[in-house]
N, C-alpha and C positions, 0 to 999 in steps of 0.2 A: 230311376229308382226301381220300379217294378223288373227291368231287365235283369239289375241288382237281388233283388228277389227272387224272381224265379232260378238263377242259377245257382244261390243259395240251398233253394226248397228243391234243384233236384238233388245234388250233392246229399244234403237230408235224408232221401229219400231212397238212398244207397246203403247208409250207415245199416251193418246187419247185426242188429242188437241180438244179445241173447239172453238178456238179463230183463226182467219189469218193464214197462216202461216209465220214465222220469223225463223230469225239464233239466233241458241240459242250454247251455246258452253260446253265440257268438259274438265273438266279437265284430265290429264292422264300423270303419273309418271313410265319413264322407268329408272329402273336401269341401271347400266353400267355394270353389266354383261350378260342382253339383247342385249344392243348396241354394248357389246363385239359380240356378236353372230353374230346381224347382218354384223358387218364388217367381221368378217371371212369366211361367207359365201357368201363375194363377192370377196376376195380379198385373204383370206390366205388359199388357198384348197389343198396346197401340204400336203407333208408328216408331221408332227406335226406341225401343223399348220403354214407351211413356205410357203412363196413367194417370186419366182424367176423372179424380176419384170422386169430383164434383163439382157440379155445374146450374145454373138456373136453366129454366127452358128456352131461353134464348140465348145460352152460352153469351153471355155479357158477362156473366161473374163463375171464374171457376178455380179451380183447385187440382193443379197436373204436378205427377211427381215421376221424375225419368233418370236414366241412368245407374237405377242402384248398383253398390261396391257391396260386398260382402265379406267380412271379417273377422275376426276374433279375439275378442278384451276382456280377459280378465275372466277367463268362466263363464262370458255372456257373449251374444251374437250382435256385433255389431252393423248395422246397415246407415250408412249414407247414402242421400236420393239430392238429384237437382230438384228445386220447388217454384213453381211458376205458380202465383197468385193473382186475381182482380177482380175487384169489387166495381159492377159499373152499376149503371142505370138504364135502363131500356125507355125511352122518350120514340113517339113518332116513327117506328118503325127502324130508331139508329140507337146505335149503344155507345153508351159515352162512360168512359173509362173515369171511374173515383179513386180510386187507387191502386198500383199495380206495385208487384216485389218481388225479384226474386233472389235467391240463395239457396242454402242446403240446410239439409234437415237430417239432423241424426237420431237414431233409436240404438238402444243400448236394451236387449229382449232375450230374455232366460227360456231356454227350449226346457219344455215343460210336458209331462205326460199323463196322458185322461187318467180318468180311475180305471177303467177297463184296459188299458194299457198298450191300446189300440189306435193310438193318436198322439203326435207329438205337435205340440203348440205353440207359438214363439210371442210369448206378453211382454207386452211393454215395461220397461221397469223405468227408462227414464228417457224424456226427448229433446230434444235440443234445435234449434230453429235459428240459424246466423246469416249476415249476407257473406258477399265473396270476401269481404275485407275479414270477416272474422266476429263482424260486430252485432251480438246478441240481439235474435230482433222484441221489438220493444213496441211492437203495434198490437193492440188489445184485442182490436177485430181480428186480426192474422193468428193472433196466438188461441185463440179461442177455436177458431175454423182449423186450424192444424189438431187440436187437442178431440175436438168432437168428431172431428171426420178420418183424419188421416190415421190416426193411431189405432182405434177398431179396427180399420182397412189391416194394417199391420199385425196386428195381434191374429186377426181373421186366418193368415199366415198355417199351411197344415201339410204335415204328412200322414195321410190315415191309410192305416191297412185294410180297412174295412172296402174302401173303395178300390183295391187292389184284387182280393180274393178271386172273383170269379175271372177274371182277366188271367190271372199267374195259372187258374185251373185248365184255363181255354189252351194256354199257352204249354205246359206242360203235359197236357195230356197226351199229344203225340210218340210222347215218349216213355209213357206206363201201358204197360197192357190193361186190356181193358177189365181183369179180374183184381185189379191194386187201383182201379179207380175210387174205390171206398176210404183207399190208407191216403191215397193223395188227399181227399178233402177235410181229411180228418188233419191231416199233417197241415194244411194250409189254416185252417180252423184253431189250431192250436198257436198259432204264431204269434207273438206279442214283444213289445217293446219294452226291455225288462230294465236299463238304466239307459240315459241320455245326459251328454255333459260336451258343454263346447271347449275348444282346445285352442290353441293358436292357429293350427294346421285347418280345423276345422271341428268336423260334431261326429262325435263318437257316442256310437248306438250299441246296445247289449242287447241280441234278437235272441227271443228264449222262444225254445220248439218242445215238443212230444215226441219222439223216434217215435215211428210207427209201430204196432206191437205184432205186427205181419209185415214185414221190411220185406222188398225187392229181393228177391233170392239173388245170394250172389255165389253160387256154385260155380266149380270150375266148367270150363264150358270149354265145346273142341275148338280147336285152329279150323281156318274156314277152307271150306273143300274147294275143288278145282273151280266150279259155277261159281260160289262167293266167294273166291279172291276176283274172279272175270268183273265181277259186279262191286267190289270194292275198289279196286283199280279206274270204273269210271267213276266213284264218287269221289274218290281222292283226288284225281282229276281235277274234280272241278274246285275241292277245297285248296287244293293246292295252289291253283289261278288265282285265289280269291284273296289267297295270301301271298303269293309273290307279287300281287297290284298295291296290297296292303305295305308291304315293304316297300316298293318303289314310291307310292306315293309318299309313308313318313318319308323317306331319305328326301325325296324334294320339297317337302315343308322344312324339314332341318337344314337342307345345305349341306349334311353331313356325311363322306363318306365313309368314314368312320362306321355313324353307324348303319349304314348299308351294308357291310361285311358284317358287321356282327349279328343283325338280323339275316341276314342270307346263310349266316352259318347257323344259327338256331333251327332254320328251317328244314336244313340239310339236315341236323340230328333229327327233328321232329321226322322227316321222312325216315327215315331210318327206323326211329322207334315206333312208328305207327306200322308201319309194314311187316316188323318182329312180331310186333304184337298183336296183330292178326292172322299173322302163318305158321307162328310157333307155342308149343305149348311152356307156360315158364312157369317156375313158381315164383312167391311173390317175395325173396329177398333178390331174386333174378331179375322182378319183372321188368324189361324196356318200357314201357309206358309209366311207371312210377318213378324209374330212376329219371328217366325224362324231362319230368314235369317239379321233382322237387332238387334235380340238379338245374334246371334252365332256367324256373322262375326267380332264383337269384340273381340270374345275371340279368333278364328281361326287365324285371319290374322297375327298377332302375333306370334305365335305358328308355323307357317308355315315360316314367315320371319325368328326366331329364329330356324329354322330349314336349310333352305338353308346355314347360314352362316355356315352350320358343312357340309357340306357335298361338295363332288368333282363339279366341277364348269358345268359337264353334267348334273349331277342329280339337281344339284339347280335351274336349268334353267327352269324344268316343275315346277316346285313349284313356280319362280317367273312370271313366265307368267298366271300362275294360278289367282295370288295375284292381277298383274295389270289388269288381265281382269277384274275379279271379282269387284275389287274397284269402277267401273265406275257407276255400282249399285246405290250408293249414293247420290252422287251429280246429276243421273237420276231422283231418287226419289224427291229430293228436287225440280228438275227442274217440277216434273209432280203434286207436291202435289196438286194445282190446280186443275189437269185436270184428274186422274187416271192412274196408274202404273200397267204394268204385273206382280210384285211380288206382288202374289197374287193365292188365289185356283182358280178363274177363268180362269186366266192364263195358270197355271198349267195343270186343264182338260184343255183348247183350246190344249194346245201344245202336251201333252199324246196323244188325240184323233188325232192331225195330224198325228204321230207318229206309233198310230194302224191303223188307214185309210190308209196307205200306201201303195200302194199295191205289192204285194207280188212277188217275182222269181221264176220262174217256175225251179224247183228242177235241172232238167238238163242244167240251163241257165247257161254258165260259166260266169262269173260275170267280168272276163276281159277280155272282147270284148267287 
C-alpha cells in the first residue's frame, strides 16, 4: 500500500497546474488479495498465517483464527477464517481440555471512512460461526467468546495514512530537490480518502490530493550531453538486468512462452524509447517516452493480471501492486492534459539527472548506520 502511494504522490507531484490550487481526485482499485495482505500483516503474524487473539496464561483455553480468504459480497468485504476453540481447566500444573471446536467463522464488514478521512475501517456488520458440515454453531460459551473478542479484533482492521506520511516523505524525497521539499509535505499532508466502496474485484478508493501551488517545474529540458548519456548507459545497465531477470523469472512461474516474447518484446520498445528520450529533443505529440508508456500499458497490464492469477499468492502480490500503482498513470494524465504531465522525456532527464547528482558514499561508509 505505501509503495502504492508513494508512486501516486510522485506522479502528483509532476502535475504542472497553472490554475488555483483545488482537490482534485483518483481513482485507485485494490484487489483483495492486496487487502488480503494488508490484514495479515496486522493481524495474522503467527505461524501460517494464524491468530491467537486469545488465550488464558496458561494457554489451556484459547481462541486462534487462521487462514483468512478475502472477498467480495454484495458491497461488503467478506472474510472467512478457520477457528480453533478450547475451554479447559488448568488443575496441578496439567490442563484439561472442557471443550474444544472447530469450524469457520465468517464476517461480512463495510469499509468505512473516519471523519478526517484519513482512515479506512472495516466493521462488522454481521458474523457467522458454523463447523465444517455447515451446521450453525449453537454453543453459548463459543458464541459469546467469538462476539467479545474476535469481532473487535476484526473491526480493529485499518488502512490509515496517517501512519504512512513520514515514510512516503522519507521515500520520496530522493527524488524532489531540496527547494520543493516544502510542496512535497504539503502534497502528502493533503492526501485523503475521499469515497471507498467494495466491489466484487475488490475495494475501490477515491484518493483526493492538492496539486501543489509551486509544482515541479516541468520546462523543456536538453537531450543529455556526451558525459550523461556515458552515465546513463551505466544506469540503464543495471535497470535493464533487473528487468530482463524480471521477465525470465515471470516466464518461469507461468510456464509460458508466450509470454516471454511478449515481455521481451515490451522491453525491446522500452529500450528503444528510454534511449530517444534521453538523447533527443521531442516534443510532446512526438514524445517516445509517452507514446511508450500509454501504447504498452495496454498490452502489459493484462499480461501481468493474467499472470498473477497462475501463480502462488506471494509472488502475485509484486505483480499486483505493480498493476495498481502503475494504473494511476491514466486518469493522472487525463487530470493534467490541460496543464502538462511527467510522462514524458522531460521528465525522464529531470528524474535520471536527480538520480546521477546524487551524491555519492564514501566506499568505507557502512550504509547501516
Amino acid at each position: 500500500m505505501k509503495f502504492i502511494l508513494a508512486w501516486t504522490t510522485f506522479f502528483i507531484l509532476t502535475l504542472n497546474q497553472t490554475s488555483s490550487a483545488q482537490t482534485l481526485t483518483l481513482p485507485l482499485q485494490l484487489d483483495y488479495r492486496l487487502i488480503k495482505k494488508v490484514i495479515t500483516d496486522q493481524l495474522y503474524t503467527g505461524k501460517n498465517d494464524s491468530a491467537k487473539i486469545w488465550h488464558d496464561p496458561h494457554d489451556c483455553s484459547y481462541l486462534t483464527l487462521s487462514n483468512p480468504q478475502v472477498a467480495g459480497q454484495e458491497g461488503l468485504v467478506k472474510l472467512t477464517h478457520d477457528v480453533a476453540a478450547q475451554i479447559g481447566a488448568h488443575f496441578g500444573g496439567q490442563c484439561m481440555p472442557l471443550l474444544k471446536w472447530s469450524g469457520l467463522f465468517e464476517t461480512l464488514q463495510r469499509p468505512t471512512l473516519s471523519q478526517d478521512h484519513s482512515v479506512v475501517s472495516l466493521p462488522v456488520t454481521k458474523a457467522m460461526a458454523y463447523d465444517k458440515q455447515g451446521k450453525k454453531l449453537d454453543i453459548a460459551k463459543l458464541q459469546e467468546l467469538i462476539k467479545t473478542v474476535a469481532e473487535p479484533k476484526l473491526t480493529g482492521l485499518k488502512i490509515d495514512l496517517n501512519e504512512s506520511r513520514q515514510d512516503l516523505q522519507r521515500t520520496l524525497s530522493r527524488y524532489v530537490k531540496k527547494d520543493s521539499a516544502d510542496e512535497l509535505k504539503a502534497m502528502l499532508a493533503s492526501l485523503r480518502f475521499n469515497k471507498i466502496a467494495a466491489n466484487d474485484a475488490g475495494i475501490a478508493i477515491e484518493l483526493a490530493f492538492t496539486p501543489p501551488a509551486n509544482p515541479l517545474p516541468l520546462t523543456a529540458t536538453a537531450p543529455f550531453t556526451a558525459k550523461e548519456q556515458r552515465q546513463w548507459q551505466s544506469l540503464w545497465h543495471e535497470w535493464h538486468g533487473f528487468l530482463s531477470k524480471t521477465i525470465a523469472q515471470a516466464s518461469q512461474d507461468s510456464g509460458s512462452e508466450e509470454l516471454r516474447k511478449n515481455l521481451s518484446s515490451i522491453l525491446q520498445d522500452m529500450d528503444q524509447a528510454f534511449n530517444a528520450g534521453v538523447t533527443r529533443q521531442t516534443d510532446r505529440g512526438a514524445d517516445p517516452i509517452r507514446l511508450f508508456f500509454i501504447s504498452t500499458w495496454a498490452q502489459l497490464s493484462p499480461l501481468l493480471q493474467q499472470l498473477s492469477k497462475q501463480l502462488p499468492e506471494a509472488k502475485a502480490l509484486q505483480y499486483l501492486t505493480f498493476i495498481a500503482a502503475t494504473d494511476v498513470m491514466y486518469p493522472l494524465d487525463a487530470i493534467g492534459s490541460p496543464f502538462g504531465l511527467g510522462i514524458s522525456s522531460d521528465g525522464l532527464r529531470n528524474l535520471v539527472r536527480l538520480l546521477m547528482t546524487e551524491p555519492q558514499q564514501p566506499e568505507n561508509e557502512n550504509p547501516a548506520l
